[in-house]
N, C-alpha and C positions, 0 to 999 in steps of 0.2 A: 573481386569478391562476388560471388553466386547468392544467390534469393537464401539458399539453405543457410549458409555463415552471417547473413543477414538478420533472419530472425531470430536462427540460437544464439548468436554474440548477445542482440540486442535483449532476448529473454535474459541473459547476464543480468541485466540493470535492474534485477527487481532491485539492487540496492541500491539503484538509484534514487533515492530519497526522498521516493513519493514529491517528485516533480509534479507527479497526479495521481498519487495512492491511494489507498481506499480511506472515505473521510470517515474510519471508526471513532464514535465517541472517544476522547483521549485516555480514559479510563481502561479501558481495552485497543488500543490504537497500537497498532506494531512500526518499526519498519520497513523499510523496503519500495517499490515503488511499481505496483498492478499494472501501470501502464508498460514499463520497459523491460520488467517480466513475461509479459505478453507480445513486446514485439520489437525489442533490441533495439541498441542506442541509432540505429541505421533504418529504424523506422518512418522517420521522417522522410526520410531520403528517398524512400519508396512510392513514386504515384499510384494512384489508386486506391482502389480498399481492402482493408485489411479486419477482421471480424476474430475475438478472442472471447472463451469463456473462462471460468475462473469459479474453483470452490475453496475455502478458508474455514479450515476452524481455528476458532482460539480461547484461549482460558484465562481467567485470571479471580484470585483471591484476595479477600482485602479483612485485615483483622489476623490476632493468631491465635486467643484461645480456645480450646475445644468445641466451648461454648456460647461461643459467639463468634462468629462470623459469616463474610459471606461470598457467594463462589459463582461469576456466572462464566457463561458458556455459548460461544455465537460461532453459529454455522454460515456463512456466508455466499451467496452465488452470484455472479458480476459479467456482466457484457460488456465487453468494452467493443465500439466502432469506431475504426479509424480512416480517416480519408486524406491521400497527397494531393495537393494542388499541384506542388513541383517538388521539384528534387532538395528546395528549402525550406518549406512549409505546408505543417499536415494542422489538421483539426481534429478533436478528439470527444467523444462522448461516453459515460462511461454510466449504467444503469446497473445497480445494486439490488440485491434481494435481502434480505437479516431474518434469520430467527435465532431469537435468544431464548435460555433459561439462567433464572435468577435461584437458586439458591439460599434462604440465613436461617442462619439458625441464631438462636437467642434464647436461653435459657431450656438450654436442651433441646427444643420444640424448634422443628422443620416445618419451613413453610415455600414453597414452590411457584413460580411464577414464572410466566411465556408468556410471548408475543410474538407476532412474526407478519411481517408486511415490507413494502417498498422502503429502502435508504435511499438517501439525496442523492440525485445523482449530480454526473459534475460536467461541465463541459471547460474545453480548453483550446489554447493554441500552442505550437511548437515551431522554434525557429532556429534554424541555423546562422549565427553570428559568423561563424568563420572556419574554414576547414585547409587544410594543407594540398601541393600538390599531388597526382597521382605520384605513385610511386611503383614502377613495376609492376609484377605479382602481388605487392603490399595495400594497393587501393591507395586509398588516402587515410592518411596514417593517422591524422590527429582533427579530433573536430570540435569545435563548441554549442552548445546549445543554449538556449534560454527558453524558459516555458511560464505561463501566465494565465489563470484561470480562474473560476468561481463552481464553489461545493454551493448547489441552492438546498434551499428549505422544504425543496416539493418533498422530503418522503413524512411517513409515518410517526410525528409525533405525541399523539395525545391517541393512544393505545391506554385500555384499563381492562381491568379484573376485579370480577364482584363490585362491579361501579363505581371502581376508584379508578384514575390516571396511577397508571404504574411507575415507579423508579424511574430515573433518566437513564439511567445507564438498559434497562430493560427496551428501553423504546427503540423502533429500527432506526428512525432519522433522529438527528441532532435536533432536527426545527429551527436552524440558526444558517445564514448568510456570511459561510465561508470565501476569505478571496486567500489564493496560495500562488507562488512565482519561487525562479531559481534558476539554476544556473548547473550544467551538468558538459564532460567533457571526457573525451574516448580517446584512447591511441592505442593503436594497430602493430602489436609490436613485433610480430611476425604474419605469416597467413594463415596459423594456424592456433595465434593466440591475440588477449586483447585484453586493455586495464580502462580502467573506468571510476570516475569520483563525479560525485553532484553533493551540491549542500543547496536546501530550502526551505522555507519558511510559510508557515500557514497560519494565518490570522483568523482566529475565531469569531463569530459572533455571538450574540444574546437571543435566545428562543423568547418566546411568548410566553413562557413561564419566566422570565428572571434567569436561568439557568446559561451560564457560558462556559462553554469548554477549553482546557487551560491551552495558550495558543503554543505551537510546536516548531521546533528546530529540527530538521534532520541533517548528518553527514555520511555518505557511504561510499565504498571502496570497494572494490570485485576485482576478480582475474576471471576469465573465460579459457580454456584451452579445448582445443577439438581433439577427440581421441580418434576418431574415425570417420566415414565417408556420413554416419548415421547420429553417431553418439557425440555429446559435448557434455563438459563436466566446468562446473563454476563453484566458486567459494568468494563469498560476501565477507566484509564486516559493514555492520549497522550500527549508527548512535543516533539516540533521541534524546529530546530536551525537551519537556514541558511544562508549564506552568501551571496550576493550581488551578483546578475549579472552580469557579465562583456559585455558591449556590442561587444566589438573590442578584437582583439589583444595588444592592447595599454595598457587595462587593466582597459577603461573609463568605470564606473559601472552604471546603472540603480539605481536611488533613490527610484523608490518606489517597490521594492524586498526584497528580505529576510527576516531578523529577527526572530522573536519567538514566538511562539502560542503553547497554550493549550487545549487540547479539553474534554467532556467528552463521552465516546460511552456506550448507551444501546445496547445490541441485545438479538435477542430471536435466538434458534433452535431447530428444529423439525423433529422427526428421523423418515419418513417415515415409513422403513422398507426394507429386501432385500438392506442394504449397501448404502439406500440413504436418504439424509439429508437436508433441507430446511434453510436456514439461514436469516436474515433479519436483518440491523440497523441502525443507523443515528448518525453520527460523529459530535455533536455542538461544537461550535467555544464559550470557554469560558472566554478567558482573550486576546486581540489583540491588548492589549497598546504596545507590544514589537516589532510589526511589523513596518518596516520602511518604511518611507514616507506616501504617502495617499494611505493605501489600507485597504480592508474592505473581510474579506472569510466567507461563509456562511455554512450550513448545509449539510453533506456529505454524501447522501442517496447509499447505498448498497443491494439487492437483491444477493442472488446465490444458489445454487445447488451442490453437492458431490455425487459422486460414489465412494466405495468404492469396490474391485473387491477381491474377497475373493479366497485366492491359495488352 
């Protein structure tokens, strides 16, 4: 398998379920997985470094009448650096940018709120458990991983307006000491096609305000197939599981948080050439009965970019 099939398969795995996704407050949190998006399930495997950029927007509303609700809106830009020791284990860093706008309305009357500064970034590790023999033309056909890491508290959170601390959900970092781990695994099912499943878990912590974010389960599923010497085309499914808010210490939850959502994601990818790769897709919101309270997530647009830096 060539450096190219390497990194468009591995872009496949944004559904890999955020084995090291982007730590979005859960309120706005998608699935998917920024890391394997960026640099395919076969990225470990690769020594050396590996350099990916990443833009996000996403939306979500919470409340449904007219007059009352509220609607924010986060633009996101993301570095991720990656480094092989060996052919079983990379390292990962992964530095976030957020700007949000908050939207509510309430009693007719609009009122407007932004921030924008550093999210947490995250560092991590990634190991391969165990992988199959070569096999011909097919590579090595089946592999497993496991990944283990911490989302810190360095970004952005006690941002205000008119000299107040804004919203939680408005601020670019959580402020809370995330630890996340899982378990993800690929087979090669031809040379010019590839499946892919991961399930993981991200334990939340409690910011300096009292504020915890409800902690999250992901599962996800992909196919990769290559149409061309240039072009690959993938289709995810995504599910998330969250739990509830906690406003306080106390442990008083936020009603319209958490719950469960499914998505379906197309992408396309395009191997320039010279080690770099074009990526592009849109994360729909396909079943949102599970989600609790009044809330409503829309369409999760993705653009990004890879270098692959050959030793």
């Amino acid at each position: 398998m060539n450096l190219r099939m390497h990194v468009s398969a591995f872009s496949l795995g944004v559904v890999l379920a955020g084995l090291a996704g982007p730590a979005w407050a859960c309120s706005i949190c998608r699935c998917g997985d920024a890391t394997f998006n960026a640099l395919g399930v076969e990225g470990v495997g690769l020594t050396g470094l590996r350099v990916a950029f990443d833009w996000y927007e996403v939306e979500k509303t919470q409340g449904v009448r007219e007059d009352e609700f509220s609607e924010i809106r986060e633009r996101r830009s993301t570095v991720l650096l990656a480094y092989g020791l060996s052919d079983r284990f990379g390292v990962f860093a992964r530095v976030p940018y957020s700007e949000r706008d908050l939207t509510e309305i309430e009693g007719g009357e609009s009122e407007q709120l932004h921030a924008s500064g550093f999210a947490d970034p995250e560092v991590y590790g990634q190991l391969r458990l165990w992988a199959s023999d070569l096999e011909g033309d097919v590579g090595i056909r089946t592999s497993v991983f496991a990944v283990l890491g911490v989302k810190t508290n360095w970004g952005e959170n006690d941002a205000s307006w008119g000299g107040e601390r804004l919203d939680e959900h408005v601020q670019p970092g959580t402020g809370s000491t995330d630890s996340f781990g899982g378990l993800s695994g690929s087979y090669q099912v031809d040379p010019r096609s590839a499946v892919f499943v991961s399930a993981q878990y991200r334990h939340t912590g409690r910011n300096d305000f009292g504020y915890r974010y409800g902690r999250v389960s992901l599962l996800n599923l992909a196919y990769e197939r290559k149409l061309s010497a240039r072009w690959d085309a993938v289709l995810e499914a995504n599910y998330r599981d969250a739990g509830r808010d906690e406003v306080d210490e106390s442990g008083v939850t936020d009603a319209d948080t958490g719950g469960s959502i499914a998505y379906l994601t197309p992408r396309v990818l395009f191997d320039v050439g010279g080690g770099w790769v074009l990526r592009a897709s849109a994360q729909i919101p396909l079943s949102q009965s599970g989600l609790n309270g009044e809330q409503e997530e829309k369409t999760v647009l993705n653009v990004g970019v890879t270098k692959v830096f050959k030793e």
